[in-house]
SEFILO-266664 format. One record per residue: residue number from 1; residue in three letters; x, y, z of N, C-alpha, C in turn. Coordinates in Angstrom, 2 decimals, always signed. Last residue first. Layout:
residues N
rec i: NUM&aa: ALA&n.x: X&n.y: Y&n.z: Z&ca.x: X&ca.y: Y&ca.z: Z&c.x: X&c.y: Y&c.z: Z
...
END
This chain:
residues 109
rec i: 109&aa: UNK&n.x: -40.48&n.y: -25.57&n.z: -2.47&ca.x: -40.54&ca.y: -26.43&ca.z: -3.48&c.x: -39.80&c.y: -27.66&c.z: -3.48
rec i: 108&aa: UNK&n.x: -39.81&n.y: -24.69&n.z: -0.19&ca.x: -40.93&ca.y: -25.36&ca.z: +0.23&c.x: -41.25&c.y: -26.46&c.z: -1.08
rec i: 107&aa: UNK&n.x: -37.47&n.y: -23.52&n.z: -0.21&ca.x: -37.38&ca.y: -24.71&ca.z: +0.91&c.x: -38.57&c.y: -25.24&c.z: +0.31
rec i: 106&aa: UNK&n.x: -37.85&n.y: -21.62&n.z: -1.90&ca.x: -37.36&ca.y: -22.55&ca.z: -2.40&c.x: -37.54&c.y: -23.44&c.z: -1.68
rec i: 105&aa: UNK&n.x: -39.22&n.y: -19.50&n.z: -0.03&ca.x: -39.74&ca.y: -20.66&ca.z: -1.03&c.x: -39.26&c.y: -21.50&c.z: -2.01
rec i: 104&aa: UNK&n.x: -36.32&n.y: -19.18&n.z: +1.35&ca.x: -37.88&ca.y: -19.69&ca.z: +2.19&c.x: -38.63&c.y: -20.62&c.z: +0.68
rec i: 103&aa: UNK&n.x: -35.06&n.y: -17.41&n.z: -0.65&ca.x: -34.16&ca.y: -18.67&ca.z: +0.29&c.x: -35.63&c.y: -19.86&c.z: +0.90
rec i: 102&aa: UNK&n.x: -37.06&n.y: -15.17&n.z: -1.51&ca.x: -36.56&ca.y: -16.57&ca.z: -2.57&c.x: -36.07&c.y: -18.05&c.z: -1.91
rec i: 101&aa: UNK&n.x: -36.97&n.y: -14.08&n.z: +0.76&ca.x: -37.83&ca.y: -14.39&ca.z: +0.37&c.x: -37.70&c.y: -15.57&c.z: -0.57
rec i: 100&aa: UNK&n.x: -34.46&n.y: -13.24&n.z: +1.07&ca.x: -35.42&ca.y: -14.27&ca.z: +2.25&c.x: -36.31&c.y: -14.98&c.z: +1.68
rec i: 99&aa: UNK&n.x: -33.98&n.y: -11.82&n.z: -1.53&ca.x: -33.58&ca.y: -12.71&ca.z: -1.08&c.x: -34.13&c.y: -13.73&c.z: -0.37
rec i: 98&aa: UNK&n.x: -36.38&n.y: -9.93&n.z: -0.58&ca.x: -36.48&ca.y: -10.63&ca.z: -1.62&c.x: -35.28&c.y: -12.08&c.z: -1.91
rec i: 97&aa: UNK&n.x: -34.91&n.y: -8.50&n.z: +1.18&ca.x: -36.02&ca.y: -9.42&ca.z: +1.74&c.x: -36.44&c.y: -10.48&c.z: +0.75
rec i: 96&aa: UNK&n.x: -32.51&n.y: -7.42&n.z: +0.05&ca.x: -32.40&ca.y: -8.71&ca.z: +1.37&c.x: -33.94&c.y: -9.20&c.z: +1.57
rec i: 95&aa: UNK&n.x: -33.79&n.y: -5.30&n.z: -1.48&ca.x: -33.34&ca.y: -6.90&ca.z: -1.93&c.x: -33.47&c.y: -7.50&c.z: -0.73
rec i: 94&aa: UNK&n.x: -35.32&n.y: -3.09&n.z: -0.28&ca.x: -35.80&ca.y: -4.33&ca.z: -0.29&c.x: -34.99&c.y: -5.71&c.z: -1.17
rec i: 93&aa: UNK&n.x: -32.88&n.y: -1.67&n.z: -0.76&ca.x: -33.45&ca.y: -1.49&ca.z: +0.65&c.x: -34.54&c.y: -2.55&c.z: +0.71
rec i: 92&aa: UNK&n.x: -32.44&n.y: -1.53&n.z: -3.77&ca.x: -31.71&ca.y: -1.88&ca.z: -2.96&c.x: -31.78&c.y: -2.47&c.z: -1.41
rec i: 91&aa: UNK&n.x: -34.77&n.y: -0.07&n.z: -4.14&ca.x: -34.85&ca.y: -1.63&ca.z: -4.71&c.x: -33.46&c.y: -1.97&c.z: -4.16
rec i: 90&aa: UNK&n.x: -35.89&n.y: +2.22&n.z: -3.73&ca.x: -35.80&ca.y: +1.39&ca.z: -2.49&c.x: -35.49&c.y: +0.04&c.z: -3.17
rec i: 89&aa: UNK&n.x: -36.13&n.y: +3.76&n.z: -5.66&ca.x: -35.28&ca.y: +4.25&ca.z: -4.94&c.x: -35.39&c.y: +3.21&c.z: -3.74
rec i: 88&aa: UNK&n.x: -39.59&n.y: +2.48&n.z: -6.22&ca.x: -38.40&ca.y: +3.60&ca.z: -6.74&c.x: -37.74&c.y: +3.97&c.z: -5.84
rec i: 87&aa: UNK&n.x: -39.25&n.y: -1.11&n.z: -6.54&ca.x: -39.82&ca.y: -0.07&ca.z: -5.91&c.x: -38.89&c.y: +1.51&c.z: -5.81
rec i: 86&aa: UNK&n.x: -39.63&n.y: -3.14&n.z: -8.83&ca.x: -38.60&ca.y: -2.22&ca.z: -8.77&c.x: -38.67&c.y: -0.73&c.z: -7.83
rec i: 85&aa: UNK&n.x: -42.11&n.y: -4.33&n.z: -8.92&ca.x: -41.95&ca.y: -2.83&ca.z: -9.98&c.x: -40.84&c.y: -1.97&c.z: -9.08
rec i: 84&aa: UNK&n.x: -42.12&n.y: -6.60&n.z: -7.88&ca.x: -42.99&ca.y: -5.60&ca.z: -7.31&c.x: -42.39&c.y: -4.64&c.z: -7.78
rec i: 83&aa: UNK&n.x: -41.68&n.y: -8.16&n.z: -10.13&ca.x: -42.68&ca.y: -8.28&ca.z: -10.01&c.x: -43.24&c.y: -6.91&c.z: -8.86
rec i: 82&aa: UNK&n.x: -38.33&n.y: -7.54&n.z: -9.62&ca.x: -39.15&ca.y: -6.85&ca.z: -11.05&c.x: -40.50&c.y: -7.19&c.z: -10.91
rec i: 81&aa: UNK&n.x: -38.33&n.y: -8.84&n.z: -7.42&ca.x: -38.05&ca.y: -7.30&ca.z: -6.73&c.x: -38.77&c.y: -6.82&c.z: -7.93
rec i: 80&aa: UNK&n.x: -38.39&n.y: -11.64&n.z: -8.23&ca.x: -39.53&ca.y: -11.27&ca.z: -7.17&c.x: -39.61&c.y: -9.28&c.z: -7.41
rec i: 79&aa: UNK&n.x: -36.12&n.y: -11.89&n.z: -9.46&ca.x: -37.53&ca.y: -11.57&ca.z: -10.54&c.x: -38.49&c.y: -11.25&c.z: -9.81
rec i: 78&aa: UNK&n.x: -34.09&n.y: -11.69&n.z: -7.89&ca.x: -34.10&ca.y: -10.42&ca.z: -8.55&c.x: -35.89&c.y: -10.42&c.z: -9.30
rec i: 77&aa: UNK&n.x: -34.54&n.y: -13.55&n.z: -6.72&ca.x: -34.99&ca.y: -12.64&ca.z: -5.60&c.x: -35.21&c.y: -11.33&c.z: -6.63
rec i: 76&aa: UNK&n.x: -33.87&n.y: -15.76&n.z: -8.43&ca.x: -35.21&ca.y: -15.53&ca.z: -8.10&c.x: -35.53&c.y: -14.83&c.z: -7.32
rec i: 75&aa: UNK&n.x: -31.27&n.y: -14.60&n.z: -8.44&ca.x: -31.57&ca.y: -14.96&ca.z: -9.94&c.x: -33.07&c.y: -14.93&c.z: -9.35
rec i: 74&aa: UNK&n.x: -30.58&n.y: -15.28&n.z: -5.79&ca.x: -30.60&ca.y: -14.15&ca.z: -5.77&c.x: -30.97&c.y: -14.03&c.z: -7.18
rec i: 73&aa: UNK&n.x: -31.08&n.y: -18.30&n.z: -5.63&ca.x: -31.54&ca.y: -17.33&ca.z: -4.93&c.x: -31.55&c.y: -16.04&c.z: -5.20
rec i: 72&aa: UNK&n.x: -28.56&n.y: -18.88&n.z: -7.63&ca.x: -30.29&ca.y: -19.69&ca.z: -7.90&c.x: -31.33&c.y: -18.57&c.z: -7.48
rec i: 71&aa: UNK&n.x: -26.57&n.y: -18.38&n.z: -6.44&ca.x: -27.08&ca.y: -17.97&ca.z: -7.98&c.x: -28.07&c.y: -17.82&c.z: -7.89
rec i: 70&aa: UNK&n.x: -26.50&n.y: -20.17&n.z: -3.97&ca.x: -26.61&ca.y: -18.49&ca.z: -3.97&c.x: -26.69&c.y: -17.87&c.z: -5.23
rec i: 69&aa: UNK&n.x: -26.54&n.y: -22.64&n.z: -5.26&ca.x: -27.83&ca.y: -21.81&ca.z: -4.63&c.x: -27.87&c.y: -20.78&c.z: -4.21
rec i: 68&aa: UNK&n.x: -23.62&n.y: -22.39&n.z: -6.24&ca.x: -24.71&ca.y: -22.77&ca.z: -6.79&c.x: -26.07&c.y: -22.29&c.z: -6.23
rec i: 67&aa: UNK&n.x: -22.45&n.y: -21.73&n.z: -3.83&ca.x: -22.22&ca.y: -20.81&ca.z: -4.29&c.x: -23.43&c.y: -20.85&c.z: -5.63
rec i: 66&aa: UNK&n.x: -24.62&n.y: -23.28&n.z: -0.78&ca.x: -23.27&ca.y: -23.34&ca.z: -1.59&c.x: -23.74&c.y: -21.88&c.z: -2.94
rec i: 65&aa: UNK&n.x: -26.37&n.y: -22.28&n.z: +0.50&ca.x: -25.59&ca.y: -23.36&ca.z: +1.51&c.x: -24.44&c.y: -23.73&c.z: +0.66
rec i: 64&aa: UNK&n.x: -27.91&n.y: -19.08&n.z: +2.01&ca.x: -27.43&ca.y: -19.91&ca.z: +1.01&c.x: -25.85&c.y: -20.87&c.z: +1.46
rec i: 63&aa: UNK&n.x: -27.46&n.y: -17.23&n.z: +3.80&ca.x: -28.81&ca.y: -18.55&ca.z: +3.88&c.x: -28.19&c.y: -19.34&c.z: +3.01
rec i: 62&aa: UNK&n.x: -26.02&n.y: -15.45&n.z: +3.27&ca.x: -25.53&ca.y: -15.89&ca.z: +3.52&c.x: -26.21&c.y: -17.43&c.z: +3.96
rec i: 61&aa: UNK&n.x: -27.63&n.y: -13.36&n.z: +1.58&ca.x: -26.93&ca.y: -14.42&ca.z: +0.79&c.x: -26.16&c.y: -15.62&c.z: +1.81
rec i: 60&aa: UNK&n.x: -28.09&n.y: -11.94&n.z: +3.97&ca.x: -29.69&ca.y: -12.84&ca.z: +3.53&c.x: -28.74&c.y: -13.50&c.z: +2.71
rec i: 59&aa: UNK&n.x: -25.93&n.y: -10.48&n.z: +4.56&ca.x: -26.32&ca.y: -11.54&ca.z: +5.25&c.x: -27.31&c.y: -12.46&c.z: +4.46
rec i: 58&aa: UNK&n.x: -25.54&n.y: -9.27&n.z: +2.30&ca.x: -24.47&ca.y: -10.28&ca.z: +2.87&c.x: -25.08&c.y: -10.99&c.z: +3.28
rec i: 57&aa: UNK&n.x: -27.98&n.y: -7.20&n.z: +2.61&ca.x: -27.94&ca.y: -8.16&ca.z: +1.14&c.x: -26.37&c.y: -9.55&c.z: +1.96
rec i: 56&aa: UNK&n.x: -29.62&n.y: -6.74&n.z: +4.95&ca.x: -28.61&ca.y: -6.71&ca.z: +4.64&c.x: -28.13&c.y: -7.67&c.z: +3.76
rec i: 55&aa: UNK&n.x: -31.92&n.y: -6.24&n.z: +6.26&ca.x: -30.97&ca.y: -5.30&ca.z: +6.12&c.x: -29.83&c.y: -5.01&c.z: +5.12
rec i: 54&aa: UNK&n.x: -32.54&n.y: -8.90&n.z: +6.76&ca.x: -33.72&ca.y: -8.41&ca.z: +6.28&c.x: -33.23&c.y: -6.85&c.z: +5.65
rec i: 53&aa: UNK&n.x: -30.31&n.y: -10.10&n.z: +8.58&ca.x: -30.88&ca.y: -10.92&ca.z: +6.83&c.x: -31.70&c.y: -10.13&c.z: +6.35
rec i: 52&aa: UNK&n.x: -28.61&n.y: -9.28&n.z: +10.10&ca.x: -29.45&ca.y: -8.70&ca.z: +9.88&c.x: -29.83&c.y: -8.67&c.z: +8.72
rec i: 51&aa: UNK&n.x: -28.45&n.y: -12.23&n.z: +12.91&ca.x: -27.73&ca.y: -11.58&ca.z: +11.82&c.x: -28.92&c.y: -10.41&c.z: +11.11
rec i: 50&aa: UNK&n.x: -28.86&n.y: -12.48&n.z: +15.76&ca.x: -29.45&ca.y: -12.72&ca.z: +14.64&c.x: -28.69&c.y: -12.09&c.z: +13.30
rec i: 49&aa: UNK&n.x: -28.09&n.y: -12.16&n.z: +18.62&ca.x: -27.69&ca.y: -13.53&ca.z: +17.89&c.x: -27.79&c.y: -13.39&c.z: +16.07
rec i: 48&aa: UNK&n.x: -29.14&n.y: -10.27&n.z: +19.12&ca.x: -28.19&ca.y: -9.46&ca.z: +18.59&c.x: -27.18&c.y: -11.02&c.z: +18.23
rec i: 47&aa: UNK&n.x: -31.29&n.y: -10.92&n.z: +20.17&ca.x: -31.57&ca.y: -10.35&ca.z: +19.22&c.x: -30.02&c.y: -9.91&c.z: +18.24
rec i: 46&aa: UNK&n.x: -30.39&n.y: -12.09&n.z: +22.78&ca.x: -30.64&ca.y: -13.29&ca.z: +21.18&c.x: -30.70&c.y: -12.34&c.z: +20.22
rec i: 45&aa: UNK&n.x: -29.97&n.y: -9.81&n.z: +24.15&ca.x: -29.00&ca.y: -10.11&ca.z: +23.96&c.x: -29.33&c.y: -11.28&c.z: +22.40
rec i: 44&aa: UNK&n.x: -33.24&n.y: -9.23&n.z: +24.65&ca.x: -31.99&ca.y: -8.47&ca.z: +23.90&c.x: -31.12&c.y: -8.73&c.z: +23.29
rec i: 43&aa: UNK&n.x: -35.41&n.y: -11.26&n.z: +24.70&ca.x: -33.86&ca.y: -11.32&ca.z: +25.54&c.x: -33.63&c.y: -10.30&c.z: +23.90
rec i: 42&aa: UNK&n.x: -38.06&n.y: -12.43&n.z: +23.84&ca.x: -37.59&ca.y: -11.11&ca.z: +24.83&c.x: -36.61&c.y: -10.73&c.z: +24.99
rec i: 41&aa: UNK&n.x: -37.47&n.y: -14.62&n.z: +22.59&ca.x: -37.36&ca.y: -13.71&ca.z: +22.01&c.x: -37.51&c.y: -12.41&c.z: +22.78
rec i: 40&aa: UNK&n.x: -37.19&n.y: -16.21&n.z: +25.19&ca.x: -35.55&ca.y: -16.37&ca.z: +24.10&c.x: -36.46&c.y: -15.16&c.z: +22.94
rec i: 39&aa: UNK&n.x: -39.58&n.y: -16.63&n.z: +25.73&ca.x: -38.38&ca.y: -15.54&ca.z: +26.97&c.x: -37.12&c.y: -15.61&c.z: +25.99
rec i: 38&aa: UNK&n.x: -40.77&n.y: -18.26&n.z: +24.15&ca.x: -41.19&ca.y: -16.55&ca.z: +24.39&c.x: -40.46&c.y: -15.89&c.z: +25.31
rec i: 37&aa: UNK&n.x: -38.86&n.y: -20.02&n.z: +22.04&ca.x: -39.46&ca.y: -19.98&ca.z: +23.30&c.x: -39.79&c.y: -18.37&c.z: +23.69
rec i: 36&aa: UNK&n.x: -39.96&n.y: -20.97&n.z: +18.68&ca.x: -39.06&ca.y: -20.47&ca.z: +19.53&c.x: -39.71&c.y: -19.78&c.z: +20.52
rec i: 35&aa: UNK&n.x: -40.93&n.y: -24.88&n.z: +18.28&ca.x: -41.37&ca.y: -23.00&ca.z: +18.41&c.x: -39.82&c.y: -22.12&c.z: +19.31
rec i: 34&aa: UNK&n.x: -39.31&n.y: -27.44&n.z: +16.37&ca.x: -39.88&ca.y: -26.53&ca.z: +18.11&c.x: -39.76&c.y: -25.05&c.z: +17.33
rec i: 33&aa: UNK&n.x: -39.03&n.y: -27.40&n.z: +14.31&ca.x: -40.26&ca.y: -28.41&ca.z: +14.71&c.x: -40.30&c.y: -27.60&c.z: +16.00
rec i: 32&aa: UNK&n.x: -38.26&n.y: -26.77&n.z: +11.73&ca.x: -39.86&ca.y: -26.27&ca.z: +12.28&c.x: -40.43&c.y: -26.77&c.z: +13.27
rec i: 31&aa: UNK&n.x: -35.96&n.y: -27.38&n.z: +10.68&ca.x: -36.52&ca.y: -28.43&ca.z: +11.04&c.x: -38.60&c.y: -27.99&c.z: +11.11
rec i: 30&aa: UNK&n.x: -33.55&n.y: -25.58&n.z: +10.46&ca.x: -34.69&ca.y: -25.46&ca.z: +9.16&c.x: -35.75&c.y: -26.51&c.z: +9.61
rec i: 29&aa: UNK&n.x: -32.03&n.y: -25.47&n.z: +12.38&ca.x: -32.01&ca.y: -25.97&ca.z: +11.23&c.x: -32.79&c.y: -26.25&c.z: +10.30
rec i: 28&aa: UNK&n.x: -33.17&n.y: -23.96&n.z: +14.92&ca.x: -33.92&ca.y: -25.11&ca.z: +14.23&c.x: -33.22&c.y: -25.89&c.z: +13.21
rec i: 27&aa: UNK&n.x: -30.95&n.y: -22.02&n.z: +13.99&ca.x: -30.79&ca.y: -23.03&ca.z: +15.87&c.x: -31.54&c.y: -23.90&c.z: +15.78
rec i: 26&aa: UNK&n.x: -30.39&n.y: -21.59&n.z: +12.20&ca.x: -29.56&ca.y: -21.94&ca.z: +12.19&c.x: -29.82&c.y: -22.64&c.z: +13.45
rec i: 25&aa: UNK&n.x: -32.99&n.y: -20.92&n.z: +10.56&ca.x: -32.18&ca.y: -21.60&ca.z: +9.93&c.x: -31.11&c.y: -22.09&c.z: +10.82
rec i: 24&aa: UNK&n.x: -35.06&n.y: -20.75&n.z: +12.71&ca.x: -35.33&ca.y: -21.33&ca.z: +11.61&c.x: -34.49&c.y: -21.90&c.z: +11.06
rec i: 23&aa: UNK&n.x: -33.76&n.y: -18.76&n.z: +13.93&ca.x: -34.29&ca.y: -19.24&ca.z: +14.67&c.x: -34.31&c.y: -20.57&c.z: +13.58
rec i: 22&aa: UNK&n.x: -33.47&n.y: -16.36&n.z: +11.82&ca.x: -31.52&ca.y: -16.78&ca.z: +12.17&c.x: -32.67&c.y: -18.45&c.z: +12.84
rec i: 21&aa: UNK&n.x: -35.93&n.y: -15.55&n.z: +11.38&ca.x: -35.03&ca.y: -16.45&ca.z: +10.21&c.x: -34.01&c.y: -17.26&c.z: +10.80
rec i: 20&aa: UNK&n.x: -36.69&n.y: -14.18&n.z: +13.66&ca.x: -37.80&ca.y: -15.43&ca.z: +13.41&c.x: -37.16&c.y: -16.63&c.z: +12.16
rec i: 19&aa: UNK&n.x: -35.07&n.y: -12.16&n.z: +13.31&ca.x: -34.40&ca.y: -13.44&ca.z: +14.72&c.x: -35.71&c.y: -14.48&c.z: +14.54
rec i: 18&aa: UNK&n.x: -36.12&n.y: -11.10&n.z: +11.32&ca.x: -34.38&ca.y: -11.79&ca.z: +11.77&c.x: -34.02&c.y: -12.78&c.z: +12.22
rec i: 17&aa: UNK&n.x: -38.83&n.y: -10.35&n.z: +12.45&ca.x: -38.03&ca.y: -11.29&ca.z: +11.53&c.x: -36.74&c.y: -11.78&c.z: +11.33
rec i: 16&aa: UNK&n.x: -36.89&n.y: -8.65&n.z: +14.52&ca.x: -37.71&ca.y: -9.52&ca.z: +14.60&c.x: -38.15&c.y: -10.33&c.z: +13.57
rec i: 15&aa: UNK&n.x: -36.18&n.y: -6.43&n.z: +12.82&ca.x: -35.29&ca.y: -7.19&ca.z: +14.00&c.x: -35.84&c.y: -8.37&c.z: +14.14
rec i: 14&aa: UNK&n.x: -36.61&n.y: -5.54&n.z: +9.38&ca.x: -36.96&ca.y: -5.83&ca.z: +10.41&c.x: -36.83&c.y: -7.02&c.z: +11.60
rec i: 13&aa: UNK&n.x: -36.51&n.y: -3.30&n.z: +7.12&ca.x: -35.82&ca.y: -4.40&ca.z: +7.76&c.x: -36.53&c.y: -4.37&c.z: +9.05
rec i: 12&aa: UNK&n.x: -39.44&n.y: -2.97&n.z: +4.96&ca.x: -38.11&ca.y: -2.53&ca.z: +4.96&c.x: -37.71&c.y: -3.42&c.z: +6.05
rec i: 11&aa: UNK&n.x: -42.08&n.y: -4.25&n.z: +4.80&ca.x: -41.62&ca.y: -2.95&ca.z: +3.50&c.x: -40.07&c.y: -1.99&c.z: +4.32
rec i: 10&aa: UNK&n.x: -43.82&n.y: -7.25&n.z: +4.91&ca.x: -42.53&ca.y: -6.11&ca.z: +5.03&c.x: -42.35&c.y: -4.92&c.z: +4.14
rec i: 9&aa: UNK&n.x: -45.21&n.y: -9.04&n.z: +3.72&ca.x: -45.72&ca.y: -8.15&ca.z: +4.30&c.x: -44.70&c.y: -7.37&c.z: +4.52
rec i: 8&aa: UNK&n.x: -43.40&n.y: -11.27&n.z: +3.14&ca.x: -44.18&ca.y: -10.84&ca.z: +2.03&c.x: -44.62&c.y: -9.16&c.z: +2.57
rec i: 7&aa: UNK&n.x: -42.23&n.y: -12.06&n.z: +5.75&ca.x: -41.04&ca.y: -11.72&ca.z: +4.71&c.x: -42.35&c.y: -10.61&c.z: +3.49
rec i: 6&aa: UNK&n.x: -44.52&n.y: -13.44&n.z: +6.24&ca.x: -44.33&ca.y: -12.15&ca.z: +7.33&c.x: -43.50&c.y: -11.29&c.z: +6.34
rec i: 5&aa: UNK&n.x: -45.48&n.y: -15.19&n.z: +4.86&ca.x: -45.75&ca.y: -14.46&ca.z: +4.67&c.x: -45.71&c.y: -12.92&c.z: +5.67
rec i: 4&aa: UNK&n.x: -42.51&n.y: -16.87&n.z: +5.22&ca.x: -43.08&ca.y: -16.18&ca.z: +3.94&c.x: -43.90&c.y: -14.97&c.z: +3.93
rec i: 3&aa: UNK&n.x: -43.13&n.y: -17.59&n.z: +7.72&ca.x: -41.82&ca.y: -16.88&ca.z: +7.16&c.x: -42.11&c.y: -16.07&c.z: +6.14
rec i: 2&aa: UNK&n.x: -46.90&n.y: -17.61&n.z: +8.45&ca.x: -45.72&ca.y: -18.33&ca.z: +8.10&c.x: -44.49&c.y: -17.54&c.z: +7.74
rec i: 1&aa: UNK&n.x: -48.70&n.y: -17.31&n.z: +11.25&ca.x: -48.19&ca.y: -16.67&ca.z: +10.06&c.x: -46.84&c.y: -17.30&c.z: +9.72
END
């Protein structure tokens, strides 16, 4: 299952995606090329490596690599959140994913 479509499936924050993003962006560098190791996601302590991109509108902006693609991203996180009808009273509680979400498929375009 790819970033995307774990990020797609969500319906609020979650630790483990986190640490499947922080993995990706900052200790892979976005590379994909090594898996992250199954005793480095057991460990407690990595979990609390992860920032809480899925929680937390700061963090998920913080994917972004200049102030230009933090426009870009959150301009296409907002049209993702109006495609899923502005979920009532949770459109705050799902930006950060919609963020992730935007940060990921931009990589792919």
């Amino acid at each position: 299952m790819t970033l995307i479509d774990k990020l797609s499936a969500l319906t609020g924050p979650d630790r483990e995606v986190d640490l499947d993003l922080w993995w990706e962006c900052k200790a892979n560098r976005g590379s994909a090329q090594q898996p992250m190791p199954d005793d480095y996601r057991k460990s407690n302590l990595r979990m609390n490596d992860a920032p809480r991109y899925t929680a937390s509108i700061d963090a998920a902006m913080t994917l972004a690599r200049s102030d230009a693609e933090a426009f870009g991203i959150l301009a296409d996180a907002l049209v993702s959140l109006e495609d899923d009808g502005w979920p009532k009273g949770e459109w705050a509680k799902q930006l950060p994913r919609h963020i992730c979400l935007a940060y990921f498929k931009g990589l792919e375009s």
